[in-house]
C-alpha positions in Angstrom: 77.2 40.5 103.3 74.3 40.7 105.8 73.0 44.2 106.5 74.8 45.4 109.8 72.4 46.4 113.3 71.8 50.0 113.8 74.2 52.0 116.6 71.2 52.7 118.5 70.6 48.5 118.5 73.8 47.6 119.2 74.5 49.9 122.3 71.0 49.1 123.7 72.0 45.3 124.1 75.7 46.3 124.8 73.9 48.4 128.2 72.1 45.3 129.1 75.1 43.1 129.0 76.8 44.9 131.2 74.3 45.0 133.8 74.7 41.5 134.6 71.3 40.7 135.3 71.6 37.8 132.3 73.7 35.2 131.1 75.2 36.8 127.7 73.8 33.6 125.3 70.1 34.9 127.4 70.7 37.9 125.7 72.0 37.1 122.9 68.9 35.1 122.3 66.5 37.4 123.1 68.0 40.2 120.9 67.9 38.2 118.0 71.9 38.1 117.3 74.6 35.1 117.7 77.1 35.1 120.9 79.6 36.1 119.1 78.4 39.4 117.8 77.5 40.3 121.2 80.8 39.2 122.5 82.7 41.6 119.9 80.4 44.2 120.6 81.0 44.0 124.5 84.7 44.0 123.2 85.1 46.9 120.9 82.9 48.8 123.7 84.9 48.2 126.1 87.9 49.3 124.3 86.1 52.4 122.7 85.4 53.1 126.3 89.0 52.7 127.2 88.2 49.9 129.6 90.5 47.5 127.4 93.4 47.7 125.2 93.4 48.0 121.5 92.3 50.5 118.5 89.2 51.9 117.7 87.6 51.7 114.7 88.4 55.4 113.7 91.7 54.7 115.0 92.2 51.6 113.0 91.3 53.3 110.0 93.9 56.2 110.5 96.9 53.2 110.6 95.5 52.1 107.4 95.4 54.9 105.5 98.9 56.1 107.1 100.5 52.5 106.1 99.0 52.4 102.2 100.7 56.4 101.8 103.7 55.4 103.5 103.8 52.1 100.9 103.3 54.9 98.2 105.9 57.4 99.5 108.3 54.3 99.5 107.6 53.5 95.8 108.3 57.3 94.9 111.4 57.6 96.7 
């Protein structure tokens, strides 16, 4: 599994996206990275920012861990 960018990296080029000034595969290029991990960063931004629907990550995690103890409490029961 490759090594994942820093925070720091990934909302620098996230900021630059959004101004536009670029077409995203320019800056895509120039930061070193594939399309499609600045298109998923662009979306998980946008949602995190609540510009989009969906779950964050810490939100996403929470339904996990709710679903696997409510699989467990249904086993007990």
């Amino acid at each position: 599994m490759p090594k994942p960018y820093p925070k720091g990296f990934r909302d620098d080029v996230v900021a630059v996206a959004r101004q536009g000034q670029a077409p995203l595969t320019q800056i895509a290029s120039d930061s070193g990275i594939s399309e499609t991990y600045l298109s998923n960063w662009m979306m998980r931004a946008d949602i995190k920012d609540g510009n989009r629907p969906g779950l964050t990550a810490k939100e996403a995690d929470q339904v996990r861990e709710l679903k696997k103890r409510n699989r467990l409490l249904e086993q007990e029961n």
